[in-house]
Backbone as CSV, one residue per row, in Angstrom:
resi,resn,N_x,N_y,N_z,CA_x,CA_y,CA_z,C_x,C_y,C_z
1,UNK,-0.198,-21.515,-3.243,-0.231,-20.151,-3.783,1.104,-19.463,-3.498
2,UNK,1.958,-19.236,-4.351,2.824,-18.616,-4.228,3.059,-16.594,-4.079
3,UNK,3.375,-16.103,-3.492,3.049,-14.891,-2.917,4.679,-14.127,-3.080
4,UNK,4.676,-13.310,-3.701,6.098,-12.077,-3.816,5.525,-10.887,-2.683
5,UNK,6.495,-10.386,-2.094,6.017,-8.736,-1.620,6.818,-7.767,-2.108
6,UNK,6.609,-6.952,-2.911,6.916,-5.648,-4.075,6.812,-4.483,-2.878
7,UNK,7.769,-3.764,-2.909,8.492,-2.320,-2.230,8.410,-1.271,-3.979
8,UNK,7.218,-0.485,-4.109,7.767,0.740,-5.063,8.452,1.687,-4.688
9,UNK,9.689,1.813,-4.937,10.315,3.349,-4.418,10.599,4.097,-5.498
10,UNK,10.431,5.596,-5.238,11.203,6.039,-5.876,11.565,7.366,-5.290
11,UNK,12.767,8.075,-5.822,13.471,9.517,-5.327,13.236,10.754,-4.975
12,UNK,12.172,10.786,-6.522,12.007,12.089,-7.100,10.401,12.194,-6.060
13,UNK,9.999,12.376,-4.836,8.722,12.743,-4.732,8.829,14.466,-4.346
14,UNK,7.958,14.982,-4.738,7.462,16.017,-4.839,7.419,16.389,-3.487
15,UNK,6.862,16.314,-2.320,6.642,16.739,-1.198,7.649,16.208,-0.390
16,UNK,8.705,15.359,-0.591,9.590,14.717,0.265,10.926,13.964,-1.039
17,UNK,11.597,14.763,-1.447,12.529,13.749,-2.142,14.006,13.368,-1.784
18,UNK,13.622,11.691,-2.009,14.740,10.810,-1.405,14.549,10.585,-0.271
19,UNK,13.030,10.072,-0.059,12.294,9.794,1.025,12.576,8.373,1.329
20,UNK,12.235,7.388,0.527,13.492,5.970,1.092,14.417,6.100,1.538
21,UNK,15.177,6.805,1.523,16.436,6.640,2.155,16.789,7.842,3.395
22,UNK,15.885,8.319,3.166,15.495,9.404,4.924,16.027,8.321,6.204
23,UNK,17.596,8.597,6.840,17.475,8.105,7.921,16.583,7.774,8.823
24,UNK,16.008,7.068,9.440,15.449,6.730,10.747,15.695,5.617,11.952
25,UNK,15.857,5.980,12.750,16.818,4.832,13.875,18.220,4.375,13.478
26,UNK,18.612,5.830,13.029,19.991,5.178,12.056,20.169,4.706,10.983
27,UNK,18.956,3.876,10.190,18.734,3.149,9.095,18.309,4.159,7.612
28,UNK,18.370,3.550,7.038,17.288,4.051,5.412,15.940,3.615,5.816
29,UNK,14.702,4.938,5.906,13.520,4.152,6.044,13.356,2.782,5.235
30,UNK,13.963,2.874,4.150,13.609,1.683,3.173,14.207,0.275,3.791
31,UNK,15.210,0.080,4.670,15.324,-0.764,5.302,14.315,-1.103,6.531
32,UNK,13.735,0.125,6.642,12.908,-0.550,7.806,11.645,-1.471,7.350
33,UNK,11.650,-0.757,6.093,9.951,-1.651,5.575,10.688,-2.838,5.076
34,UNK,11.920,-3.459,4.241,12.286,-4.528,3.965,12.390,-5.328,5.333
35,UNK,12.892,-4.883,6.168,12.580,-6.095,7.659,11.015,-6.388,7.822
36,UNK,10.304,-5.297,7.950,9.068,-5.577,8.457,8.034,-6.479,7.118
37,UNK,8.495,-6.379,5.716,7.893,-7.027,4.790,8.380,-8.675,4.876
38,UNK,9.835,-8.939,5.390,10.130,-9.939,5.802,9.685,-10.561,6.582
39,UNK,9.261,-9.799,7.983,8.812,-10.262,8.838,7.517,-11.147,8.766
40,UNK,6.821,-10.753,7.511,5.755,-11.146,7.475,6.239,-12.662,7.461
41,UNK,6.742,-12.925,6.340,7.235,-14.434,6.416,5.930,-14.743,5.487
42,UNK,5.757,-14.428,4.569,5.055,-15.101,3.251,5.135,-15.097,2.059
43,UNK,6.735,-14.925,1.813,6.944,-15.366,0.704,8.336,-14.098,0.296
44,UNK,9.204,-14.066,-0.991,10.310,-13.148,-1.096,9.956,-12.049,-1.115
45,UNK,11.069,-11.200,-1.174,10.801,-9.833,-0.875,11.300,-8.976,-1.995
46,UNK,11.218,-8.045,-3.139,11.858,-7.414,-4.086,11.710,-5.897,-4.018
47,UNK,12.051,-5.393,-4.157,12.206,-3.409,-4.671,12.303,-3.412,-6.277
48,UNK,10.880,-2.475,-6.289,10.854,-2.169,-7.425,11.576,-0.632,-7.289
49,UNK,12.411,0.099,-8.521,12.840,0.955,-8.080,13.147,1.970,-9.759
50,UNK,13.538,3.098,-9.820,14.354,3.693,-10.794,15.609,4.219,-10.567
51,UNK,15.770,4.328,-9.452,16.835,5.006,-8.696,18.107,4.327,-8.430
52,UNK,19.194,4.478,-8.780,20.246,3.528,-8.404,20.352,3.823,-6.941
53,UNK,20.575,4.840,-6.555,20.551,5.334,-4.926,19.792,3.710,-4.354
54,UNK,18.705,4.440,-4.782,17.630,3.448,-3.591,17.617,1.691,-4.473
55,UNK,18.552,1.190,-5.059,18.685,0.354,-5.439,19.980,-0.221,-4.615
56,UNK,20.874,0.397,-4.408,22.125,0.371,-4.008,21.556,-0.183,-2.335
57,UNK,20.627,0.678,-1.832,20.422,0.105,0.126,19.680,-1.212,-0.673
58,UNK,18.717,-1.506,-1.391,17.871,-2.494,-1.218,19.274,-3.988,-1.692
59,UNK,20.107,-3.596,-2.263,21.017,-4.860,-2.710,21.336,-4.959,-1.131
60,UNK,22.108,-4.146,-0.354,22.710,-4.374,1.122,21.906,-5.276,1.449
61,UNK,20.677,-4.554,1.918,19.248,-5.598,2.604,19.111,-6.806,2.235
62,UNK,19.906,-6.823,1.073,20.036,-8.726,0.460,18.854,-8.998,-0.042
63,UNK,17.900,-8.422,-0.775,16.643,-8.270,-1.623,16.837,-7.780,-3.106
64,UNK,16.113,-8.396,-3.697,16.162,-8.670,-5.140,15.936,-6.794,-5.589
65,UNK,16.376,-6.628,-6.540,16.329,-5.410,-6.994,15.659,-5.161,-8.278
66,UNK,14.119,-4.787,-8.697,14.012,-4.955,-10.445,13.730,-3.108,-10.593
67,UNK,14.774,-2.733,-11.273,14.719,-1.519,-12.474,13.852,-1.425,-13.238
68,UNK,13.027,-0.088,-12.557,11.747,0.016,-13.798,12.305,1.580,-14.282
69,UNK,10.796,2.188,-15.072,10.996,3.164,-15.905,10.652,4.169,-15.054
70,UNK,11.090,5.408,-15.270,10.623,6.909,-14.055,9.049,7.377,-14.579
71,UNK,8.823,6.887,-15.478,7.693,7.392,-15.913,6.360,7.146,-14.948
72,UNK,6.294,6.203,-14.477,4.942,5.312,-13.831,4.285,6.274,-12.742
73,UNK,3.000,6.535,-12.923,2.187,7.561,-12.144,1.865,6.708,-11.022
74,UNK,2.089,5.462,-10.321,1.769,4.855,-9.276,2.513,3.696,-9.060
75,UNK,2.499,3.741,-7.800,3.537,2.257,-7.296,2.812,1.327,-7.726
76,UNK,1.568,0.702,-7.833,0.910,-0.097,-8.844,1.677,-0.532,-9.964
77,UNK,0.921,0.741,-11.023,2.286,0.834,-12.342,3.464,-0.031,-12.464
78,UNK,4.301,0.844,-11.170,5.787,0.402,-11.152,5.990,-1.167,-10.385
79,UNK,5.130,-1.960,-9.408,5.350,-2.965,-9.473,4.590,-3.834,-10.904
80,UNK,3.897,-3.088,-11.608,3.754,-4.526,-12.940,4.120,-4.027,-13.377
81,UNK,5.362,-3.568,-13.582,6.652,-3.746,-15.201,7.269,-5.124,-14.030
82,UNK,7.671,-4.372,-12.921,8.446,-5.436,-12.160,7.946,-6.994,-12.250
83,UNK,6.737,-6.891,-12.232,6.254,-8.488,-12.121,6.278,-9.512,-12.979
84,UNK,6.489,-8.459,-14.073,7.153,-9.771,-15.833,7.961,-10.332,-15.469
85,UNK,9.034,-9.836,-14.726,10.237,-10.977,-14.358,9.948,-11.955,-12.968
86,UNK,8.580,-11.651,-12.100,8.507,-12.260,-11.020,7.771,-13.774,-10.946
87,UNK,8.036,-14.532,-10.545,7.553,-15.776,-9.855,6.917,-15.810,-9.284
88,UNK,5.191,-15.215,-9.229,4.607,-15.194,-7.611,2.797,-15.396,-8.840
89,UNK,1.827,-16.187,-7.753,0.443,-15.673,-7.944,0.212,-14.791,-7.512
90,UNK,0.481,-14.120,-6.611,0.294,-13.121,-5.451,1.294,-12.006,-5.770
91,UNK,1.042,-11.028,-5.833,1.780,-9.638,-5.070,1.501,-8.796,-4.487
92,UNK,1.632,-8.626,-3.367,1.779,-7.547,-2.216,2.366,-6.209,-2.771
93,UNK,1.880,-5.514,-2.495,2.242,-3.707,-2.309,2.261,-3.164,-1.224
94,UNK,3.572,-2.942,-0.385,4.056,-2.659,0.418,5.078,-1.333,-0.057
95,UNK,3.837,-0.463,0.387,4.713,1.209,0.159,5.727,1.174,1.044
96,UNK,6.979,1.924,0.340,8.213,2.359,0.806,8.296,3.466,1.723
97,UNK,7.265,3.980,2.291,6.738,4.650,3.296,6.187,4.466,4.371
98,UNK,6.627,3.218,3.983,6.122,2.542,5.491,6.249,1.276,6.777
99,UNK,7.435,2.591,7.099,8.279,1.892,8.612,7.855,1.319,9.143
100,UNK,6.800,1.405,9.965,6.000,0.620,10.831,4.956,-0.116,10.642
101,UNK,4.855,-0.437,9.530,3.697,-1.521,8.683,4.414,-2.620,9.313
102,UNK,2.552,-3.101,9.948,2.425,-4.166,11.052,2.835,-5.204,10.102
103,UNK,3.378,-6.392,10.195,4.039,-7.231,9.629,2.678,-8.824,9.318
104,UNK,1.598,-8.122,10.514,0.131,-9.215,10.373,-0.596,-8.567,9.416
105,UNK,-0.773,-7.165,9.097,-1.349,-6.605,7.839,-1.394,-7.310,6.386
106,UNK,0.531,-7.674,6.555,0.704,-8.100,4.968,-0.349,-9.399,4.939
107,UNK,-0.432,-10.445,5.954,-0.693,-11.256,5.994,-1.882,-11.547,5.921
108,UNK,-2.600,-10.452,6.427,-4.249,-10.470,6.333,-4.675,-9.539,4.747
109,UNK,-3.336,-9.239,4.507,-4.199,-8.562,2.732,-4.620,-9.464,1.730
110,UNK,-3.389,-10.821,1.920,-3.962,-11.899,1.228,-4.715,-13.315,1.240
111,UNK,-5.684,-12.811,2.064,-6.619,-13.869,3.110,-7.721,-14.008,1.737
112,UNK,-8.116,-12.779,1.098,-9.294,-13.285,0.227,-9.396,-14.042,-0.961
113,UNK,-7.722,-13.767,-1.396,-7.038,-14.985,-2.516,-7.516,-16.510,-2.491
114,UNK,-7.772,-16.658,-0.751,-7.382,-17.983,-0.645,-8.721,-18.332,-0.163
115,UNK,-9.726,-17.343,-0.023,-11.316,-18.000,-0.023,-11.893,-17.787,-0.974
116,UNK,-11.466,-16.680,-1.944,-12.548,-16.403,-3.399,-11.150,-17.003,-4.925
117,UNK,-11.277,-17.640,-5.787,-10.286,-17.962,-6.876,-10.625,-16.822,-7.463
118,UNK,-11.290,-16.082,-7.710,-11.528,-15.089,-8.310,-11.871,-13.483,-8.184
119,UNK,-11.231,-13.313,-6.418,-11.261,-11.970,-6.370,-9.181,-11.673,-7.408
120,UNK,-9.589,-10.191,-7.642,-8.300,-9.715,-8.297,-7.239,-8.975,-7.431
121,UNK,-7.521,-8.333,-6.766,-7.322,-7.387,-5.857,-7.525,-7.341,-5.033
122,UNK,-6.891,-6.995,-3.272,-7.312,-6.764,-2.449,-6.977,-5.936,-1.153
123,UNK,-7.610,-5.008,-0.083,-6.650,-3.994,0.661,-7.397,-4.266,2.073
124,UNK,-7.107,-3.035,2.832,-7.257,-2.985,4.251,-8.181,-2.207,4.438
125,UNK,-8.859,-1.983,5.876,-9.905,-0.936,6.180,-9.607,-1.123,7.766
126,UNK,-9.975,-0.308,8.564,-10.078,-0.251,9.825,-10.966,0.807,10.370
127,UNK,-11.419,0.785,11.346,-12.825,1.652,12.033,-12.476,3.458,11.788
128,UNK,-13.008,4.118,11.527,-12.819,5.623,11.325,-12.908,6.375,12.253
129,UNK,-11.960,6.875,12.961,-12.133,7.878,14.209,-12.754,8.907,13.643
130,UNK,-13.639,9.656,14.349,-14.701,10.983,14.219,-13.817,11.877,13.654
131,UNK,-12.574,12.271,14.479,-11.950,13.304,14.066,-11.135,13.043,12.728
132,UNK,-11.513,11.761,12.129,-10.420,11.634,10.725,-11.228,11.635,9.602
133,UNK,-12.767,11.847,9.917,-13.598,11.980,8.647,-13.952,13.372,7.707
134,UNK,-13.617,14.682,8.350,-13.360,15.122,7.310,-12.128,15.752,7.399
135,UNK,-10.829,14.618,7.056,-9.647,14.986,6.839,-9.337,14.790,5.531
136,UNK,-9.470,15.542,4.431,-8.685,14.798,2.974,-7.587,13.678,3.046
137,UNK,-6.817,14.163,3.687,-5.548,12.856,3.964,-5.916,11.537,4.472
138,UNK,-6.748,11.498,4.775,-7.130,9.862,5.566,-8.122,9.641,4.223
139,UNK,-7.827,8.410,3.637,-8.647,8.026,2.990,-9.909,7.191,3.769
140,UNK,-11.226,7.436,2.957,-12.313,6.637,3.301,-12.956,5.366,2.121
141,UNK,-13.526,4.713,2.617,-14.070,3.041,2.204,-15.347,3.301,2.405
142,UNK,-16.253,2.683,1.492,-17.694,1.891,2.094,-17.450,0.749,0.956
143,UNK,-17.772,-0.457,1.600,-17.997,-1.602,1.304,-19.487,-1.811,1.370
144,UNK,-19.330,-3.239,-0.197,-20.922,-3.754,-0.152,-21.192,-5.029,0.700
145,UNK,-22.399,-5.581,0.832,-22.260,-6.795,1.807,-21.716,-7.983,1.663
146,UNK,-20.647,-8.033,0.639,-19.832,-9.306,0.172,-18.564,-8.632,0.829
147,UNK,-18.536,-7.327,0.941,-17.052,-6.780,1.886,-16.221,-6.490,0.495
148,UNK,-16.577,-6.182,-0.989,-16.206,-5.485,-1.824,-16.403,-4.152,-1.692
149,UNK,-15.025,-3.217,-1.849,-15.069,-1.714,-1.938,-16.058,-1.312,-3.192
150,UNK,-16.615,-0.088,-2.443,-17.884,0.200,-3.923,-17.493,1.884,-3.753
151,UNK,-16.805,2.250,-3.078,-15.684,3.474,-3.443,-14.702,4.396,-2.166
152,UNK,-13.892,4.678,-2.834,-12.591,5.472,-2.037,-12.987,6.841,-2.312
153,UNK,-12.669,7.698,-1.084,-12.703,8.806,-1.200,-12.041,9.874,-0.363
154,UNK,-11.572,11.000,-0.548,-10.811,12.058,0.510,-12.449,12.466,1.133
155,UNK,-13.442,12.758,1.032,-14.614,13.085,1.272,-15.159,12.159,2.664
156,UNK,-16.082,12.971,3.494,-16.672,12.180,4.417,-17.504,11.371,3.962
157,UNK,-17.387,10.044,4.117,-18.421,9.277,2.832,-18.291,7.735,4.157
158,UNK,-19.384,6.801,4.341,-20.844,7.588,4.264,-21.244,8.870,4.523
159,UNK,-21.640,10.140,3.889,-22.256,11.598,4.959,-23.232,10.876,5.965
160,UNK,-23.260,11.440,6.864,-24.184,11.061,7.989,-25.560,12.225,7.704
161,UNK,-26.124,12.277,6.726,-26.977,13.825,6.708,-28.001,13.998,8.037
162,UNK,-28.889,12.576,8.507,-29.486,13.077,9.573,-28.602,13.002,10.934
163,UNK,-27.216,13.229,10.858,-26.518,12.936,12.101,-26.859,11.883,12.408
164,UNK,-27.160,10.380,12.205,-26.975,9.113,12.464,-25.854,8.691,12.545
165,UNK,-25.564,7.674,13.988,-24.267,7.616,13.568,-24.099,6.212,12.638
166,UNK,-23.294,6.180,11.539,-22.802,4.715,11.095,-21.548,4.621,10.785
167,UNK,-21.119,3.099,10.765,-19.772,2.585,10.966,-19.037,3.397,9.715
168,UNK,-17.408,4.176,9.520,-17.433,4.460,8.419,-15.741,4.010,8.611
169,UNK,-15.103,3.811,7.388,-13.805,3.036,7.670,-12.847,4.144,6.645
170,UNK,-11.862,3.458,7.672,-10.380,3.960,6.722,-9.630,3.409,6.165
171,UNK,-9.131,3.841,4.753,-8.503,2.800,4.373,-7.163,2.458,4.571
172,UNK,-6.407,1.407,4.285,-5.448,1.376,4.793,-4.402,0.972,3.375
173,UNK,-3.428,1.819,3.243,-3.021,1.957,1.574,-1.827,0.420,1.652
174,UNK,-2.364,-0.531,1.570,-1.652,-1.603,1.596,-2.288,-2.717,0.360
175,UNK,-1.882,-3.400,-0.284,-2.692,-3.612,-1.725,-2.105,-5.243,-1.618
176,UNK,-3.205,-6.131,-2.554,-2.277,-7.295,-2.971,-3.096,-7.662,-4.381
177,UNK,-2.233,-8.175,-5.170,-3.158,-8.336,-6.521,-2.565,-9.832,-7.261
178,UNK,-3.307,-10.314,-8.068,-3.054,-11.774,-8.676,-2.535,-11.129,-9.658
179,UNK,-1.275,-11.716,-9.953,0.229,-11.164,-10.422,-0.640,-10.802,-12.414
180,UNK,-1.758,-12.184,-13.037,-2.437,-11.490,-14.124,-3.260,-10.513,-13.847
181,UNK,-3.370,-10.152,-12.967,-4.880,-8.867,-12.817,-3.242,-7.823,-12.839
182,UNK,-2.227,-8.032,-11.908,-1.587,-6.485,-11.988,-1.058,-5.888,-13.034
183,UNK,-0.746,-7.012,-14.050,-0.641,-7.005,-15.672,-1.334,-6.299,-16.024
184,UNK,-2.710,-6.735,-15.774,-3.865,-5.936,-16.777,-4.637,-4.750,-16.161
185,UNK,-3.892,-4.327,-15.117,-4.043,-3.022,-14.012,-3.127,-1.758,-15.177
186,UNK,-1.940,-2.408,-15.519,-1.042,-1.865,-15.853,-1.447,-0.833,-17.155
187,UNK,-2.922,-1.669,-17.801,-3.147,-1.229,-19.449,-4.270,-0.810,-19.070
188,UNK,-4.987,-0.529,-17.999,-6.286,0.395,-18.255,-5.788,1.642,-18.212
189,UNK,-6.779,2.851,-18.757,-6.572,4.004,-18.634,-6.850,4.318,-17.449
190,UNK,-6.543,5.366,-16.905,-6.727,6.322,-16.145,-8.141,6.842,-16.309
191,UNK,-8.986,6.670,-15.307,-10.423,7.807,-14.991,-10.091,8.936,-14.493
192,UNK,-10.794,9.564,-14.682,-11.432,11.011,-14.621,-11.269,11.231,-12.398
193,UNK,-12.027,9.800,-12.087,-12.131,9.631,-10.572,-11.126,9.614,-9.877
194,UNK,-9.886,8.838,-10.472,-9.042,8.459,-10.246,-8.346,9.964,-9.917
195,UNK,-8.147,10.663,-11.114,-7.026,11.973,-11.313,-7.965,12.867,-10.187
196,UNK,-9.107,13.106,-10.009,-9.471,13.974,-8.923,-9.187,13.712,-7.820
197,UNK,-9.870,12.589,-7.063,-9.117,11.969,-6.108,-7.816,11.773,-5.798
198,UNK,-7.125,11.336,-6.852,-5.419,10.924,-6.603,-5.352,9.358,-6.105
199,UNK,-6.081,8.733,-6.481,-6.436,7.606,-5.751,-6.321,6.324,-6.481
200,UNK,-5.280,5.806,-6.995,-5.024,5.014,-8.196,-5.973,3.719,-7.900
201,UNK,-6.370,3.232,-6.579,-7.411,2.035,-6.891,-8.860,2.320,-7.566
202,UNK,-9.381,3.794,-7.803,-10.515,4.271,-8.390,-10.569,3.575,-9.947
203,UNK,-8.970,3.216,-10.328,-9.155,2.912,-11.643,-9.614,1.574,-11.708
204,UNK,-9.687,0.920,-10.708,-9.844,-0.483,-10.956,-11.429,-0.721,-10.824
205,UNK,-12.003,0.238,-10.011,-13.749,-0.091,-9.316,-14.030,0.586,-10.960
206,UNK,-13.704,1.911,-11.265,-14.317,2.149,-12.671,-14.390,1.568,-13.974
207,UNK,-13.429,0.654,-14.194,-13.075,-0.517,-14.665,-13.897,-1.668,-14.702
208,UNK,-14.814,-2.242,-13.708,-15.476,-2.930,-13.250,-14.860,-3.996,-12.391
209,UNK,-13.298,-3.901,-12.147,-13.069,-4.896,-11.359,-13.604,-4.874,-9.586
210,UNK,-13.535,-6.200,-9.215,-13.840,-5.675,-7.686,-12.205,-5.521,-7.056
211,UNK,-12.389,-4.992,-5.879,-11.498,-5.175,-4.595,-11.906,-5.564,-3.187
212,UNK,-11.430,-6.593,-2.688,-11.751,-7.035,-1.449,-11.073,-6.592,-0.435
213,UNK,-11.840,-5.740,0.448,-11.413,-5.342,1.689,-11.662,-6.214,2.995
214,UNK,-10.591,-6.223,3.902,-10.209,-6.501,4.709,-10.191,-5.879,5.865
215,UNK,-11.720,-5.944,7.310,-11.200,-5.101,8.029,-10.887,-5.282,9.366
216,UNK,-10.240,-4.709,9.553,-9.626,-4.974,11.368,-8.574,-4.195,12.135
217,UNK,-7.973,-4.534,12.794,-7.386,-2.934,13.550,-5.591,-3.214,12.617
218,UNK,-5.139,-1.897,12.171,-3.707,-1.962,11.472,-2.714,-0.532,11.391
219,UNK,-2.494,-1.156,12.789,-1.885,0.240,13.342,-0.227,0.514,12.594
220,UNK,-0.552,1.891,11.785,1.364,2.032,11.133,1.195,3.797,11.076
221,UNK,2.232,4.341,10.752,2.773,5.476,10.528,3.019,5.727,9.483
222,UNK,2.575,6.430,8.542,3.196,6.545,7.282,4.396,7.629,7.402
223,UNK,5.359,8.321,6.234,6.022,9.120,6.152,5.627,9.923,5.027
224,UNK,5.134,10.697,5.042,4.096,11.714,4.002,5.884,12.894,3.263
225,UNK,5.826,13.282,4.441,6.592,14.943,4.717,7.795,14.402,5.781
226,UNK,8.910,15.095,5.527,9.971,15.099,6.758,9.470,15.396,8.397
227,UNK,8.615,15.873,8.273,7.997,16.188,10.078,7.437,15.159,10.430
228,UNK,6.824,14.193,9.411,6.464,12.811,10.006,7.354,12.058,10.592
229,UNK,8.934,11.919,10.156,9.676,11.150,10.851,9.868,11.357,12.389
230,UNK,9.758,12.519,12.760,9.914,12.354,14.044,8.511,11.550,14.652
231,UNK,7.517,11.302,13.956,6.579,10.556,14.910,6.609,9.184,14.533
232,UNK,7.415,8.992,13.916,7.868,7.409,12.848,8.986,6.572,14.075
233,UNK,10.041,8.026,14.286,10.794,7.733,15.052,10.415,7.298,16.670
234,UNK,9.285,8.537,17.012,9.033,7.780,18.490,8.056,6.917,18.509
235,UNK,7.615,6.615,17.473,6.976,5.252,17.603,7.461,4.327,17.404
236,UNK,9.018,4.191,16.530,9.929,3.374,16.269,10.442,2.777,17.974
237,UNK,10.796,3.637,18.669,11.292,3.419,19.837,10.353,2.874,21.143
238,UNK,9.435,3.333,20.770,7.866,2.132,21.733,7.715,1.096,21.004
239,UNK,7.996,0.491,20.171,6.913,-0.290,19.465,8.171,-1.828,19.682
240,UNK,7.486,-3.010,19.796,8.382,-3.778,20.166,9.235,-4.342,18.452
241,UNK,10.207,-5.344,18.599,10.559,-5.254,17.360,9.800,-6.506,16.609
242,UNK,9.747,-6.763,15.138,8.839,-6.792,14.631,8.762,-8.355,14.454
243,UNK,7.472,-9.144,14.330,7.584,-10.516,14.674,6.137,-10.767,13.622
């Protein structure tokens, strides 16, 4: 099984722009996720991108560079234009936001490829701390008993209505898809679920495809907003380097 790992970046974000290339430890965040996507060690590494800026660090990094269109409402999107030109069964989605993405994550996103021929898709989950369930920003999971997602949500979901407690997970925005499913990711419409949420894998469960989640502990930092870097940064400086 051959396996690519896809970096979407792009410039223009709304709450943070020219967020790839936000120094951290001296570096372009975007260099930090090309080491740590390397690190994984399963297979090449490419940037999908629109930006010459953030095209320009990913050539340094010595990683393939594919030019897409500014239009694309999701790093999804923007890695399948990229993937017409790619060589892989497999592609990984490895947001450009993310410095400290454990380098065993990538590795465990594409574990279900290689026990089901026919899952399409697949992501992360890990246990839900109390205090992160009703946070909009932390996304939530419930899985069915095959360990297929049966939906994402900003919402506390499972609700606990009689205060019972049950297991409830978080998701972890790390993706891998069989390079024809991200093709045909590329041509569904957009739901209704999807645009409320903001949650571009909604399009795929409404769709009828499945997604296989993956769960176990996957400790990273994202970079949302500029005030995140400083906790990017001191976790950059505890955290050993990446293997």
């Amino acid at each position: 099984m051959r396996i690519a790992v896809g970096i979407p970046a792009r410039y223009a974000s709304s709450r943070f722009p020219g967020k790839p290339l936000a120094m951290l430890a001296g570096r372009p965040m975007l260099a930090h996720v090309i080491e740590r996507a390397r690190a994984a060690d399963i297979g090449p590494v490419f940037v999908a991108t629109d930006d010459t800026r953030i095209a320009e660090v990913a050539a340094r990094e010595g990683v393939q560079v594919c030019m897409t269109k500014d239009t694309h409402r999701s790093g999804s999107e923007r890695l399948a234009e990229a993937a017409v030109g790619i060589a892989a069964d497999v592609i990984v989605n490895v947001q450009g936001d993310e410095p400290l993405i454990d380098p065993e994550a990538i590795r465990q996103v594409v574990h279900p490829f290689r026990d089901d021929p026919y899952v399409p898709m697949a992501t992360l989950a890990q246990p839900l701390r109390a205090s992160e369930l009703h946070d909009p920003n932390v996304v939530k999971v419930v899985c069915n008993a095959k360990g297929r997602a049966m939906y994402f949500s900003r919402a506390p979901i499972p609700f606990p209505r009689d205060g019972s407690e049950v297991e409830a997970l978080k998701h972890i925005g790390l993706y891998a898809y069989r390079r024809e499913f991200l093709l045909i990711y590329a041509g569904l419409a957009p739901c209704a679920l999807e645009l409320s949420e903001q949650l571009e894998q909604l399009r795929v469960l409404y769709h009828g495809y499945d997604i296989a989640v993956t769960v176990g502990e996957f400790a990273s930092i994202g970079v949302d907003v500029p005030a995140d870097l400083v906790r990017a940064q001191q976790a950059l400086e505890r955290r050993k380097p990446c293997a």
